[in-house]
KEKE-3310 file (N, C-alpha, C; in steps of 0.2 Angstrom, whole numbers, plus 5000, padded with zeros to 4 digits):
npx = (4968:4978:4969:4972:4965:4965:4958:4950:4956:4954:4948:4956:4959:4973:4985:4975:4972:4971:4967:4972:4968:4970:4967:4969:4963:4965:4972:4985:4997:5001:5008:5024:5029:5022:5018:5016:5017:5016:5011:5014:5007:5016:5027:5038:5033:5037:5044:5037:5034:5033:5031:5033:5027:5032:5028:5039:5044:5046:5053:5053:5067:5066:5053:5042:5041:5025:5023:5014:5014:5003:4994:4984:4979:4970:4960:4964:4972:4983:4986:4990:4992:4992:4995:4996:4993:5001:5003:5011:5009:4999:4995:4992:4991:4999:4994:5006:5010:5022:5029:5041:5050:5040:5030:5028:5014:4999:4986:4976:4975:4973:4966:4973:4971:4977:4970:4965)
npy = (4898:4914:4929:4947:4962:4976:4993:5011:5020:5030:5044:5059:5077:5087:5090:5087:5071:5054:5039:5022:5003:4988:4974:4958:4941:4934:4930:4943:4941:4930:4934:4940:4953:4967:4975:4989:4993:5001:5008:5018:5022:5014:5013:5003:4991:4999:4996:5004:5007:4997:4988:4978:4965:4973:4985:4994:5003:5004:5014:5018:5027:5036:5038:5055:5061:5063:5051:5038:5024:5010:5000:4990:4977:4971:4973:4966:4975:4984:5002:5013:5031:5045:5061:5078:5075:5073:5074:5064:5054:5047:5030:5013:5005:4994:4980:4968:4954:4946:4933:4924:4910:4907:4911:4928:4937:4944:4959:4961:4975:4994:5008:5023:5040:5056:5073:5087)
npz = (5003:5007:5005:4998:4999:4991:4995:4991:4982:4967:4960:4964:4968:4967:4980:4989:5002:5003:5009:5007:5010:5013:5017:5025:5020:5030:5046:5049:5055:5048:5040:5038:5034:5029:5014:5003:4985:4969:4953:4941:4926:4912:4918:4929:4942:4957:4974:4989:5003:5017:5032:5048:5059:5071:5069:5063:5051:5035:5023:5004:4997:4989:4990:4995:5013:5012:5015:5022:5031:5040:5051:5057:5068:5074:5063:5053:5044:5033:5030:5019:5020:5009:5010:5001:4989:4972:4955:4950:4958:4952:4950:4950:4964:4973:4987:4995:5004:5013:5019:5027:5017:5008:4993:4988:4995:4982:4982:4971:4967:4966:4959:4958:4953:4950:4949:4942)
capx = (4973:4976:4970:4975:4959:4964:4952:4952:4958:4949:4949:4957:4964:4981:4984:4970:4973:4968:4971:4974:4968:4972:4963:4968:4959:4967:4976:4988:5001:5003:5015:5030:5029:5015:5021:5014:5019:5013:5015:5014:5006:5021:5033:5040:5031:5040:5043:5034:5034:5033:5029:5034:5024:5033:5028:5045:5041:5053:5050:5059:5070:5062:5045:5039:5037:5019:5016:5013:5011:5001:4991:4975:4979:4964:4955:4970:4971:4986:4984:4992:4991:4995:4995:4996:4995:5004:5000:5013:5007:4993:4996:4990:4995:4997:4997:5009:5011:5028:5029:5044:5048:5032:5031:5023:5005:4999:4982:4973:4977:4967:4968:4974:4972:4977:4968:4959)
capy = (4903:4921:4934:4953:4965:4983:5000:5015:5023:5031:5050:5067:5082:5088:5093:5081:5067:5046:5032:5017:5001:4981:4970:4950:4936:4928:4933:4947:4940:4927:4937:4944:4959:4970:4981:4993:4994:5006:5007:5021:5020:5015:5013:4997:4994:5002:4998:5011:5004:4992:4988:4971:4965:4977:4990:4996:5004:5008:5018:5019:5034:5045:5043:5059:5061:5063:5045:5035:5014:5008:4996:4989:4971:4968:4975:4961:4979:4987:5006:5018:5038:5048:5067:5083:5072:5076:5070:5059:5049:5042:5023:5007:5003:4986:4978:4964:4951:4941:4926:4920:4903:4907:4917:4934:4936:4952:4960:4966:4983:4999:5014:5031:5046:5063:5077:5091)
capz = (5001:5008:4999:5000:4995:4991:4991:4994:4977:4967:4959:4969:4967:4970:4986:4993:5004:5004:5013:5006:5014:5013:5021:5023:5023:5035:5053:5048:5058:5044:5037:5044:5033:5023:5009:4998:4980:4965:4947:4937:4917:4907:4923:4932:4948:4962:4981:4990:5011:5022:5040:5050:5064:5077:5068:5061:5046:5030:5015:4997:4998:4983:4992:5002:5018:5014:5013:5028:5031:5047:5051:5062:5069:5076:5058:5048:5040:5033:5026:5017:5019:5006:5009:4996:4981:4965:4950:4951:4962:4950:4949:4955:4972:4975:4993:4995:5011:5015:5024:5026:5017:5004:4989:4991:4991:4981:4982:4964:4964:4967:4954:4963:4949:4953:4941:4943)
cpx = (4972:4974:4970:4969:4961:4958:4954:4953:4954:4951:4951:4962:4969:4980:4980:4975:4970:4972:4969:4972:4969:4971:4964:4964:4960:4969:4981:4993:5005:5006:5018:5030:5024:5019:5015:5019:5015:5017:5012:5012:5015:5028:5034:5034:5037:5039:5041:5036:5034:5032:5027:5029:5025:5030:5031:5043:5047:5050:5055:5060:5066:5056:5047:5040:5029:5014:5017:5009:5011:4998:4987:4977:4973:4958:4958:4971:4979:4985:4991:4992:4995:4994:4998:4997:4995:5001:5004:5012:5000:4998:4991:4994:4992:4999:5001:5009:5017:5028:5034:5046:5043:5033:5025:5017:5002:4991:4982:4975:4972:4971:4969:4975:4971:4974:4966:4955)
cpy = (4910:4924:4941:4957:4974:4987:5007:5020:5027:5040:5056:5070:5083:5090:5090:5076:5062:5043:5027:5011:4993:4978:4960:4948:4930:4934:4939:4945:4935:4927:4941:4951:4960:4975:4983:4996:4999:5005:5010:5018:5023:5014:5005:5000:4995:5000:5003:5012:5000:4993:4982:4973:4970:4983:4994:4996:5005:5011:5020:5028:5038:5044:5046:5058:5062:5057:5039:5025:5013:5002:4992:4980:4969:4967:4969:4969:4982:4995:5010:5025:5043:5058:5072:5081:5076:5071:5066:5053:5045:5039:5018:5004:4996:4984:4970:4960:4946:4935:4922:4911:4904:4911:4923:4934:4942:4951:4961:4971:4989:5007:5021:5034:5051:5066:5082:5093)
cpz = (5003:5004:5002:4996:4996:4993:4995:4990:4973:4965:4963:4967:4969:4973:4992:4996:5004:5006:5009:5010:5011:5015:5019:5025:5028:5041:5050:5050:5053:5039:5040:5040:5027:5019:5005:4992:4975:4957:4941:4929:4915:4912:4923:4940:4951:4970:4984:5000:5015:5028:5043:5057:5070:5077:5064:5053:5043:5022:5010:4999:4994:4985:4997:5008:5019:5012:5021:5030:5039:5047:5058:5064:5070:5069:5053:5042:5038:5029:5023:5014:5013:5007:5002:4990:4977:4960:4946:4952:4959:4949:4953:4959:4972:4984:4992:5003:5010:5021:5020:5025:5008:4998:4992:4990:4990:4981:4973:4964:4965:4964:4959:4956:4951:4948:4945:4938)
residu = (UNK:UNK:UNK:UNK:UNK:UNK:UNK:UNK:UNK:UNK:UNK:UNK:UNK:UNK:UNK:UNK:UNK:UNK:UNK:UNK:UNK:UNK:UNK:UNK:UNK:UNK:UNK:UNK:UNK:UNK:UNK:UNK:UNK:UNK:UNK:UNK:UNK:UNK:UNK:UNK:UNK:UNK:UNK:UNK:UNK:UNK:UNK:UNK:UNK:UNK:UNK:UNK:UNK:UNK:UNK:UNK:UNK:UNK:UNK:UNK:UNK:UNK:UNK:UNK:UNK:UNK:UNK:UNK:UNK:UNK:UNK:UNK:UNK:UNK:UNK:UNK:UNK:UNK:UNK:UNK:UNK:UNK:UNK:UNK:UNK:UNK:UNK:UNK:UNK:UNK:UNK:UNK:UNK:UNK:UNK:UNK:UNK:UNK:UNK:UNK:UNK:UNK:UNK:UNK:UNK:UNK:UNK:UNK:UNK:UNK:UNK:UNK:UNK:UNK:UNK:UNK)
# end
């Protein structure tokens, strides 16, 4: 069974930046697309990004442009950049893998909290 392993998260202040990273245990190719989700205390999770094997990225309209989804083929890695965080943006970022055909396969999760 794949599995999907966040990290990355982790306490910063507003205005800081983190990356985000996802690491499968399998080929990365094994899915046709990697997402990144997040889920606010007391929220619904939220779609946040995507990014298919071509590269062709997409981002939920209310996120920033200070967040950014990439990814390292040769690492099986997908990341996600967030710049000038707000205090919003604490949540649990989850990574997600799609393989069409399959149900989704999620990572655990990796805590992001903004404070100062």
């Amino acid at each position: 069974q794949v599995q999907l392993v966040e990290s990355g998260g982790g306490l910063v202040q507003p205005g800081g930046s983190l990356t985000l990273s996802c690491t499968t245990s399998r080929n990365i190719f094994s899915f046709d697309t990697m997402a990144w989700y997040r889920q606010a205390p007391g929220k619904q999770r939220e779609w946040v990004a995507t990014i298919n094997r071509d590269e062709i990225t997409n981002y939920f309209d209310s996120v920033p442009g200070r967040f950014t989804i990439s990814r390292n083929n040769a690492k099986n890695t997908v990341y996600l950049q967030i710049n000038k965080v707000l205090p919003e943006d604490t949540a649990v970022y989850y990574c997600r893998g799609n393989a069409l055909g399959f149900p989704p396969t999620w990572g655990q999760g990796t805590q992001v909290t903004v404070s100062s």
